[in-house]
Backbone and ligand atoms as CSV (ligand in chain L), in Angstrom:
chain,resi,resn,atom,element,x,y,z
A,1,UNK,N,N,-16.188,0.872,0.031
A,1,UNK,CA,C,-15.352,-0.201,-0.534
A,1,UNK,C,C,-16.094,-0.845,-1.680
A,2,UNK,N,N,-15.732,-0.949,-2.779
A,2,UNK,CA,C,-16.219,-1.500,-3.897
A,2,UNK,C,C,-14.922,-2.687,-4.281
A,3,UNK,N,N,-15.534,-3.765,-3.986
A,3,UNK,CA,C,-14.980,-5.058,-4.406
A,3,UNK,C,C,-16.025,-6.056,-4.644
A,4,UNK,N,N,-15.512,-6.660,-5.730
A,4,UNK,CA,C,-16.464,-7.278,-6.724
A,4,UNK,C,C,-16.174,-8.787,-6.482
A,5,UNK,N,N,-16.789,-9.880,-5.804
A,5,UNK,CA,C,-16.390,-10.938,-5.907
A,5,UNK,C,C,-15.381,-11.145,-5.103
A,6,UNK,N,N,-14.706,-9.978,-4.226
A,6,UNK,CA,C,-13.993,-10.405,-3.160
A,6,UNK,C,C,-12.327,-10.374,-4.103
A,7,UNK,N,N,-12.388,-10.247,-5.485
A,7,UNK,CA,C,-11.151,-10.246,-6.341
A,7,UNK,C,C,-10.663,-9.127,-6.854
A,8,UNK,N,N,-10.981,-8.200,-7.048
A,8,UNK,CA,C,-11.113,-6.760,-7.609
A,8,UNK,C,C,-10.885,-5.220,-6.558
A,9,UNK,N,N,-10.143,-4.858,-6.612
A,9,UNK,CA,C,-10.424,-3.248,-6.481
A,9,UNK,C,C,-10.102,-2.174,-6.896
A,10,UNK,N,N,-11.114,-0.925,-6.641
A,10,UNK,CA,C,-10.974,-0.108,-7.724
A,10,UNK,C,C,-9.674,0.979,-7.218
A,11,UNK,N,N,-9.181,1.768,-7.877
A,11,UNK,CA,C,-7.669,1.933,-7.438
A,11,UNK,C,C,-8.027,3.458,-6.210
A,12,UNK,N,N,-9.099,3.763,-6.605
A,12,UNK,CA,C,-9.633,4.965,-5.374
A,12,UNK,C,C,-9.728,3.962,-4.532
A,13,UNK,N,N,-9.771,2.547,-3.831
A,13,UNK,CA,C,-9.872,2.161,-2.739
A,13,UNK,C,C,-8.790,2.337,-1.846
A,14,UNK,N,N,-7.481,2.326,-2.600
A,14,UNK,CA,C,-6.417,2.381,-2.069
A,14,UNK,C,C,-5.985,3.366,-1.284
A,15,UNK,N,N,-6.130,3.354,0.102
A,15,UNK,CA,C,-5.808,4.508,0.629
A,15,UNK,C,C,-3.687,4.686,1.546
A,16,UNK,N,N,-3.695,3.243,1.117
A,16,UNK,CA,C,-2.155,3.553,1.999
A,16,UNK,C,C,-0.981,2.408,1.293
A,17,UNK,N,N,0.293,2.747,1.598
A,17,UNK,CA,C,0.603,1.428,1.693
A,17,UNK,C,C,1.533,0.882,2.332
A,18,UNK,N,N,1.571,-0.485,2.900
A,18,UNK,CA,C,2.276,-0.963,4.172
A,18,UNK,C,C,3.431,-1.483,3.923
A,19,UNK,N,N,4.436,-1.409,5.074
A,19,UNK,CA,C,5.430,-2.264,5.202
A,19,UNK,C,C,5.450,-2.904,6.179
A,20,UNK,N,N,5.785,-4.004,6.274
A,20,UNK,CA,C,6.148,-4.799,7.413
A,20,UNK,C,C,7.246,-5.617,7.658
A,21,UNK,N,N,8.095,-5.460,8.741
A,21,UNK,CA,C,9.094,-5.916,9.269
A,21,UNK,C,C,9.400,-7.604,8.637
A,22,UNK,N,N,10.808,-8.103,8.430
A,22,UNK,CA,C,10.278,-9.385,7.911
A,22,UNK,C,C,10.850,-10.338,9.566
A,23,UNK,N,N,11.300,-9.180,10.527
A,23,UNK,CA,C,11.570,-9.914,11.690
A,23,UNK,C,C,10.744,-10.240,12.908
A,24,UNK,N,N,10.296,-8.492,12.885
A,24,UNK,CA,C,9.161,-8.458,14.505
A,24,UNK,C,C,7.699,-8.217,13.701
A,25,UNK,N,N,7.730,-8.313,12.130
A,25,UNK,CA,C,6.307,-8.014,12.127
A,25,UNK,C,C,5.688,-6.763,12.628
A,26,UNK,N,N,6.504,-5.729,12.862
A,26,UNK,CA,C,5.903,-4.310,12.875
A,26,UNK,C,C,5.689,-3.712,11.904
A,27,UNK,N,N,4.437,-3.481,11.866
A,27,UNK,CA,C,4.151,-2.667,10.344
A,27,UNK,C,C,3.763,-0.975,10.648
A,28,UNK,N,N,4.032,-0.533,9.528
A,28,UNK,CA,C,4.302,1.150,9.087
A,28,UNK,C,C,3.354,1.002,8.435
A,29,UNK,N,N,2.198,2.264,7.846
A,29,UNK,CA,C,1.581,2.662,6.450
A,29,UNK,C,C,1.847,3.732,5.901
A,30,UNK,N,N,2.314,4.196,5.190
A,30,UNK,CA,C,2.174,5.323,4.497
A,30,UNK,C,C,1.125,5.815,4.001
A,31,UNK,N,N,-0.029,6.868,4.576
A,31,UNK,CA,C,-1.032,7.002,3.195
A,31,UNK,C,C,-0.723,7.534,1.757
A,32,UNK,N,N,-1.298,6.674,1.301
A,32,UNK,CA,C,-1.427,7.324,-0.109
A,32,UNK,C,C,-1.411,8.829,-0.601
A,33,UNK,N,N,-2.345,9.701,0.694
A,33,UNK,CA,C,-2.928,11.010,0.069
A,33,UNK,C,C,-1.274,12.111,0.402
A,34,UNK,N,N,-0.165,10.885,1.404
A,34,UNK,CA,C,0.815,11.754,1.259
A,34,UNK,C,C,2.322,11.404,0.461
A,35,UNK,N,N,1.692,10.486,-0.492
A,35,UNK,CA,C,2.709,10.007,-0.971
A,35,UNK,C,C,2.538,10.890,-2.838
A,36,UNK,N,N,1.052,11.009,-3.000
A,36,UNK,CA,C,0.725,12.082,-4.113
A,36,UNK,C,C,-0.493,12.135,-4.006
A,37,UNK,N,N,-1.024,14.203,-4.076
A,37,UNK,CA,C,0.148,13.887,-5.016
A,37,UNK,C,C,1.696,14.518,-5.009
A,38,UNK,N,N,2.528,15.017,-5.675
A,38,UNK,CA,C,3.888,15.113,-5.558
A,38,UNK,C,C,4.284,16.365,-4.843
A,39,UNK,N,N,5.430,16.648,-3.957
A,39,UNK,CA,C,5.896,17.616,-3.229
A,39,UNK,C,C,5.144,19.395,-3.595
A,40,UNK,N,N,5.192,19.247,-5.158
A,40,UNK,CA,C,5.357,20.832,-5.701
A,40,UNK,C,C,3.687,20.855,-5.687
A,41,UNK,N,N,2.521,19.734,-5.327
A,41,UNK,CA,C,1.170,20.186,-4.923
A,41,UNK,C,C,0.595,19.397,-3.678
A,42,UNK,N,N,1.148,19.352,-2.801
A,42,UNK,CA,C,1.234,18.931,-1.620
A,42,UNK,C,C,1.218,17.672,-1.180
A,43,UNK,N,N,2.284,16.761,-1.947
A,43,UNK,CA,C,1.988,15.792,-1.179
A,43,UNK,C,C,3.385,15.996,-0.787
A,44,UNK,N,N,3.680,14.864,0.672
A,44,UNK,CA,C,5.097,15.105,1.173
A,44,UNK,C,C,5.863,13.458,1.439
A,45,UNK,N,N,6.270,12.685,0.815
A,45,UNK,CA,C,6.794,11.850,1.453
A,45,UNK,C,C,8.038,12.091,2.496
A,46,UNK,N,N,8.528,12.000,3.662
A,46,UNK,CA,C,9.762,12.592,3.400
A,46,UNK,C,C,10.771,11.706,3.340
A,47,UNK,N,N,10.087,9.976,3.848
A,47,UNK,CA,C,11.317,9.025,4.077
A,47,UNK,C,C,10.469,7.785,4.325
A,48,UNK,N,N,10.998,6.604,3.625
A,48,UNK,CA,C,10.708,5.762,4.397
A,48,UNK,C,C,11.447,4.971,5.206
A,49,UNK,N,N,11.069,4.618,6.235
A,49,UNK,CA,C,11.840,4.534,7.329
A,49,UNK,C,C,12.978,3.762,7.495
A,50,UNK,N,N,14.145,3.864,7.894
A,50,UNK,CA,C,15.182,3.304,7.162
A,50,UNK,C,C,15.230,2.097,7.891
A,51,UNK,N,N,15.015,2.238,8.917
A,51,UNK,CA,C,15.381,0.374,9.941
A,51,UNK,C,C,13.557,0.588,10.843
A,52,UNK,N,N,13.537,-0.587,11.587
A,52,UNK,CA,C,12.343,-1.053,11.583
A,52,UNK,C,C,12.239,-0.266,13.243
A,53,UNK,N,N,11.074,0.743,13.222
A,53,UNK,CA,C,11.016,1.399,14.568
A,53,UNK,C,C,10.972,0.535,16.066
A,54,UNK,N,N,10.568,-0.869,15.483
A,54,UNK,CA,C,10.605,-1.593,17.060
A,54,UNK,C,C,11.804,-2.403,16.816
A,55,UNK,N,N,12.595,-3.111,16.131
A,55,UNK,CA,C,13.849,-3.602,16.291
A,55,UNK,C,C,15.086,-3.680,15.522
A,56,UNK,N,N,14.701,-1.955,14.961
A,56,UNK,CA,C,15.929,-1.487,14.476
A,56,UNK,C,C,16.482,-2.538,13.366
A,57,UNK,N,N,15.978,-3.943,12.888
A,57,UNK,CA,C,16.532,-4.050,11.524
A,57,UNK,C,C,16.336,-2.904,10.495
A,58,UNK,N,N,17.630,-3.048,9.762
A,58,UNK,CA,C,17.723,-2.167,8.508
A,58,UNK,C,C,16.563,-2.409,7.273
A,59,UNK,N,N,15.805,-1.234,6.990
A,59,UNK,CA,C,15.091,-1.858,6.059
A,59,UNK,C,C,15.565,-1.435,4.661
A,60,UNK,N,N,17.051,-0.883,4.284
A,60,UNK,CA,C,17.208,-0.717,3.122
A,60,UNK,C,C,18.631,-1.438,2.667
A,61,UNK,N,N,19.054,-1.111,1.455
A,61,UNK,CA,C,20.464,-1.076,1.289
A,61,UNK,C,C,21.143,-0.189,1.236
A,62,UNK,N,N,22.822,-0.298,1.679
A,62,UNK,CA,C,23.171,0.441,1.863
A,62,UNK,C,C,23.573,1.129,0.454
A,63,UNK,N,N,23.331,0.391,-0.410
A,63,UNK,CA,C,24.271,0.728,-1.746
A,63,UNK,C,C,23.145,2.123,-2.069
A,64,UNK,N,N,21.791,1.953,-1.672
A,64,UNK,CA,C,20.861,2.956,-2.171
A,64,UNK,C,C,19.161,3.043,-1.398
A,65,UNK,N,N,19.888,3.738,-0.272
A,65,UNK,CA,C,18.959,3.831,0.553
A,65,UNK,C,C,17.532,4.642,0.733
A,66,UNK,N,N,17.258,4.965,-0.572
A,66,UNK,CA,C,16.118,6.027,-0.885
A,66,UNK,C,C,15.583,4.995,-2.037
A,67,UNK,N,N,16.044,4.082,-2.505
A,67,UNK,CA,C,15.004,3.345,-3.386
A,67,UNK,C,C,13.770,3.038,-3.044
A,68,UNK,N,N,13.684,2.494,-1.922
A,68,UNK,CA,C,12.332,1.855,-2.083
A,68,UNK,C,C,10.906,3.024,-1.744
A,69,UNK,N,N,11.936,4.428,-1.361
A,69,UNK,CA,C,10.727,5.498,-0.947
A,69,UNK,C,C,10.542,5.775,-3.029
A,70,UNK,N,N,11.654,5.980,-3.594
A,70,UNK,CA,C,11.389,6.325,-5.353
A,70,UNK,C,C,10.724,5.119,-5.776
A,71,UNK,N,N,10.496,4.301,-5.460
A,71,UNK,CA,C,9.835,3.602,-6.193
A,71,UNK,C,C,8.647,3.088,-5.582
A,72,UNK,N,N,7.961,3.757,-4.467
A,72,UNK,CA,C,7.003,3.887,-4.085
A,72,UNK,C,C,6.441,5.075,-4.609
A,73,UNK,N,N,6.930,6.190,-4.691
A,73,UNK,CA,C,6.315,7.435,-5.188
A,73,UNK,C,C,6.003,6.605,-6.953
A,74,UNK,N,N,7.172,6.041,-7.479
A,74,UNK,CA,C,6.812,5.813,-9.139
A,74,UNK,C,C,5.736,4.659,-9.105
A,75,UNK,N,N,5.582,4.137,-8.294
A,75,UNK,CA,C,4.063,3.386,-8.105
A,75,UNK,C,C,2.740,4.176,-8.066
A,76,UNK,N,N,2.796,5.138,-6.861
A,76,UNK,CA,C,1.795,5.971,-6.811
A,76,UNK,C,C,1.392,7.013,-7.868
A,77,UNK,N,N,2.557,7.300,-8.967
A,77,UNK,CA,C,2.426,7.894,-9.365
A,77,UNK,C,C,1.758,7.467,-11.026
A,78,UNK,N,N,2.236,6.183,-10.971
A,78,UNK,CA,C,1.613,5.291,-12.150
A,78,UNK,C,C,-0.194,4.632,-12.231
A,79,UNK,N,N,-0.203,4.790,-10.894
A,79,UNK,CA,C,-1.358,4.623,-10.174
A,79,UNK,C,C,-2.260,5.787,-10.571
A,80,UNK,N,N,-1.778,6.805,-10.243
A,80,UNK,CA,C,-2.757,8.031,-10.936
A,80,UNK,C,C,-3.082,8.259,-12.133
A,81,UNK,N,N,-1.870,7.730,-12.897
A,81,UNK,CA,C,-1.888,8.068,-14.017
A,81,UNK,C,C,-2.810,7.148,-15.363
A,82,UNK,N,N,-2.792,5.731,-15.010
A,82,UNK,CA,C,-3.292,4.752,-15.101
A,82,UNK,C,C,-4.828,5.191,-14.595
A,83,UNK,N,N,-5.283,5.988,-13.733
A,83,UNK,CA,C,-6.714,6.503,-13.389
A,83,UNK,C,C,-7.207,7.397,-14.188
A,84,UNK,N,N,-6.257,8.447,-14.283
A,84,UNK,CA,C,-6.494,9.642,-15.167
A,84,UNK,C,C,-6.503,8.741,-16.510
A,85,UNK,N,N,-5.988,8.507,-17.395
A,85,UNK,CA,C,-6.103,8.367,-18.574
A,85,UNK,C,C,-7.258,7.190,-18.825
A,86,UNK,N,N,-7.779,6.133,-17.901
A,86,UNK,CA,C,-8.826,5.269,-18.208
A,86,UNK,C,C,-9.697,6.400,-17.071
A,87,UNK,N,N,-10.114,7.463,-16.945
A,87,UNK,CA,C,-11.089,7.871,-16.448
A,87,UNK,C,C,-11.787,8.639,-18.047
A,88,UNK,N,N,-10.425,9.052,-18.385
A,88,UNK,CA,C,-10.989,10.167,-19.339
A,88,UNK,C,C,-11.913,9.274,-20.841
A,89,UNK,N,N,-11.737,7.911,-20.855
A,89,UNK,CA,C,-12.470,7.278,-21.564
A,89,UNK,C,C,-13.659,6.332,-20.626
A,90,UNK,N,N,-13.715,6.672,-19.836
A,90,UNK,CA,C,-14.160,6.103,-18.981
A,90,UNK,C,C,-14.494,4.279,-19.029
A,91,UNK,N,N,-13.469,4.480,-19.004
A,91,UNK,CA,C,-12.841,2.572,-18.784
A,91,UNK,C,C,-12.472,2.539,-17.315
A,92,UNK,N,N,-13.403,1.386,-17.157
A,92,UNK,CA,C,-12.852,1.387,-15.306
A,92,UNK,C,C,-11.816,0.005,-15.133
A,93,UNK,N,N,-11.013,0.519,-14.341
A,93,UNK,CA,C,-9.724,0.020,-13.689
A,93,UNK,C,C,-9.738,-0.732,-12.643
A,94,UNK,N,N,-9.447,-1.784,-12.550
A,94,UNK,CA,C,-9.604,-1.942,-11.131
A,94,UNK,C,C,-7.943,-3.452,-11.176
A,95,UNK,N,N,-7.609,-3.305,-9.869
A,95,UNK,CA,C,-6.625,-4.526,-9.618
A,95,UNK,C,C,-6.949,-5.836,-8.896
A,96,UNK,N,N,-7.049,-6.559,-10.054
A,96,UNK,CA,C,-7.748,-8.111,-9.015
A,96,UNK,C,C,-6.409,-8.145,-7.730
A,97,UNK,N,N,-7.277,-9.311,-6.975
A,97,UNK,CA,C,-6.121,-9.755,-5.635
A,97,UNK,C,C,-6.489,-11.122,-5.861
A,98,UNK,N,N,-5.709,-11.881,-5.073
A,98,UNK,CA,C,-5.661,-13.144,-4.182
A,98,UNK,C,C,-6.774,-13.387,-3.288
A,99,UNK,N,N,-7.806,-14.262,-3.825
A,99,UNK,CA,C,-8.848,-14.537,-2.446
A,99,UNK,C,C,-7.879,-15.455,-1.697
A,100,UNK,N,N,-8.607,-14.838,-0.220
A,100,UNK,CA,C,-7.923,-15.856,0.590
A,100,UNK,C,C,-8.320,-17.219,0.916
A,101,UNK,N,N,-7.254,-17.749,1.438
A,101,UNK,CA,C,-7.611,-19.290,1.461
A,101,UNK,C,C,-8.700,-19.654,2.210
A,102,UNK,N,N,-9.631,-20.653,1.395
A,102,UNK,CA,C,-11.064,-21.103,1.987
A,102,UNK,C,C,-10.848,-21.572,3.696
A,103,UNK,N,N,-11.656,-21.145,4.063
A,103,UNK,CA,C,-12.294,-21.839,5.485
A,103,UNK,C,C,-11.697,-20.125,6.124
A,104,UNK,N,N,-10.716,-19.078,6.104
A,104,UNK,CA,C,-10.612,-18.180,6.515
A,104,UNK,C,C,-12.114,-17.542,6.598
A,105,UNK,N,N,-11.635,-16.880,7.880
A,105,UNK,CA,C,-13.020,-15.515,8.285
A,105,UNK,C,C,-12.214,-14.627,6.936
A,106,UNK,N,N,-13.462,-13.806,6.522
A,106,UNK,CA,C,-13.247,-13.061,5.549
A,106,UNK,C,C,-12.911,-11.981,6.269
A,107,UNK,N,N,-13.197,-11.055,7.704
A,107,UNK,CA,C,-12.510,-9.887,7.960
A,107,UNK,C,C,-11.383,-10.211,8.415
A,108,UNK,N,N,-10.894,-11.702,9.367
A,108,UNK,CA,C,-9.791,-11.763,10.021
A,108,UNK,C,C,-8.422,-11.493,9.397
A,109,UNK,N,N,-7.508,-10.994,9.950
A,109,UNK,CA,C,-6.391,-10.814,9.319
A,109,UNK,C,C,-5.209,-11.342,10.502
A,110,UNK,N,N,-4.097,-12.111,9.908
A,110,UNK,CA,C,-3.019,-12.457,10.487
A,110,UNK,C,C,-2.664,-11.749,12.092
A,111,UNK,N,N,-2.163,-12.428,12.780
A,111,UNK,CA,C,-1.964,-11.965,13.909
A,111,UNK,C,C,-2.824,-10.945,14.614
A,112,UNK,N,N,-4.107,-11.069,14.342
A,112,UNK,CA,C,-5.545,-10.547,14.529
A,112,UNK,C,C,-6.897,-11.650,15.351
A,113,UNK,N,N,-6.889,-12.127,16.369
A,113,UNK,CA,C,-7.792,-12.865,16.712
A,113,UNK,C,C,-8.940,-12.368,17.184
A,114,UNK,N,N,-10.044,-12.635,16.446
A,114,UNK,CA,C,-11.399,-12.664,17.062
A,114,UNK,C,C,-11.319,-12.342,18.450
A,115,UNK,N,N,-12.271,-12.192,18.508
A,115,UNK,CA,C,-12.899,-12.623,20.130
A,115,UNK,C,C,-14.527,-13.029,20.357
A,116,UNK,N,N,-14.680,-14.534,20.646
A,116,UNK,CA,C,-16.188,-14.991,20.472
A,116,UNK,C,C,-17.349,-14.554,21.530
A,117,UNK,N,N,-18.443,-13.675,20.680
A,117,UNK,CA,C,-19.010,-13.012,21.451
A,117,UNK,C,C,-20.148,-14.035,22.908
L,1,ZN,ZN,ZN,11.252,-5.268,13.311
């Protein structure tokens, strides 16, 4: 993991990416390594999941229910591309984040509690 200041990462860190329910909070990941690269050199998306595996809310619309898997692939795929072309000058890339809010444990994550040894 290369993060700089806790604000930064470099886009090889990225290994997946999540959804989560906005009802029960069940989350899905997709990795990355099968989202690209693209079908015709092995990567495979085949779906993302249309309603939420633990309480069946719908997670798309009906008007166009394959969007949010196309525009996850055109993410990933901008993502590479954005690597490849600042690799080949070797300009490094990286995507700041959001530090989290002070007084947080830095590994803890939401609905994740410690346990004091
Ligand atoms: Zn759910």
């Amino acid at each position: 993991m290369s993060r700089r200041g806790n604000t930064f990462i470099d886009l090889e860190d990225i290994l997946g990416f999540g959804l989560e329910c906005p009802d029960c909070h069940c989350a899905v990941t997709i990795p990355y390594s099968v989202i690209y690269p693209p079908p015709e050199r092995g990567g495979d998306i085949r779906n993302v999941p249309p309603r939420c595996p633990n309480c069946q809310r719908e997670w798309h619309t009906t008007e166009s229910p394959t969007a949010i898997k196309q525009a996850i692939e055109n993410f990933a795929q901008s993502l590479t591309s954005i690597q490849r072309s600042t690799s080949q000058v070797k300009l490094a890339f990286s995507l700041e984040i959001a530090e989290e809010e002070s007084g947080a444990e830095s590994e803890e994550q939401p609905g994740k509690k410690s346990v004091a040894a």
